[in-house]
N, C-alpha and C positions, 0 to 999 in steps of 0.2 A: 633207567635201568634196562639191560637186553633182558631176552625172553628169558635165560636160566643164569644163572650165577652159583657159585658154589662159598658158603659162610663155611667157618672154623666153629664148631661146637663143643665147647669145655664142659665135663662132667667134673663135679667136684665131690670131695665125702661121698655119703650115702648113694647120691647119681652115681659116680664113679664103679661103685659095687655093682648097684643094678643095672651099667649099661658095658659093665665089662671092660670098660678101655678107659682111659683118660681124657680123648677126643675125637671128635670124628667130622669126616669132610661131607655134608649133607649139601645136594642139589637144591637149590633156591630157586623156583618159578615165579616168574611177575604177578606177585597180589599174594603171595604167600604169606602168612601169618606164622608167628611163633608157636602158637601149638600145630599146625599144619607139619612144620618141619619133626616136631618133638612125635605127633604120629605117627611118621612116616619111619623115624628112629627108635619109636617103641613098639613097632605092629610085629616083630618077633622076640620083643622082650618085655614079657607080661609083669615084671619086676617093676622095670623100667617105668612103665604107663603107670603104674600106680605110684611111685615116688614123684615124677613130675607135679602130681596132683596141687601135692605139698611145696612144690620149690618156687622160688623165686629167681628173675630172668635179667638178665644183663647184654643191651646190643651194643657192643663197642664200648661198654662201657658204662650204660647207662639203663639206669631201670627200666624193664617193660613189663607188659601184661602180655599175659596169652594172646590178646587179638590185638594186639601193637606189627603192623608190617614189618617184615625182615629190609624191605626196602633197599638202601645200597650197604648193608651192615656186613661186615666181614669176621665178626663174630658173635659168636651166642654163650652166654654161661648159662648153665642150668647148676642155681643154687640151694641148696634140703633145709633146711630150717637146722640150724648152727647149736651150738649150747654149751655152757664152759664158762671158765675164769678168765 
């Protein structure tokens, strides 16, 4: 991976409200972690930081945890805990 890369971040539901947009184009540094990215995207949205708590994460496609590397991932979902029929 180069030094920076830039991933596609899906807010979905609940994220969606607290991060205001739909998506957003977050800088990736080498050794960066998925909560690294998700602080760097909630340190002016105090909403934001406290729904992440709750969500669960998808790179490409595929489950991660908060300290799962972003690595060569070109996208991020940030998912809220779902509920329904």
């Amino acid at each position: 991976m180069a030094e920076s890369s830039t991933v596609r971040v899906r807010f979905f539901a609940g994220a969606r409200v607290a991060a205001g947009t739909r998506q957003r184009a977050a800088q990736v540094n080498h050794g960066d972690r998925v909560r690294d990215v998700l602080d760097r995207l909630s340190a002016d949205r105090p909403d934001l930081a406290r729904v992440v708590l709750a969500c669960s994460f998808l790179l490409d496609g595929v489950s991660a945890r908060p300290d799962a590397p972003i690595g060569e991932s070109v996208e991020l979902d940030v998912l809220p805990p779902f509920s329904g029929g």
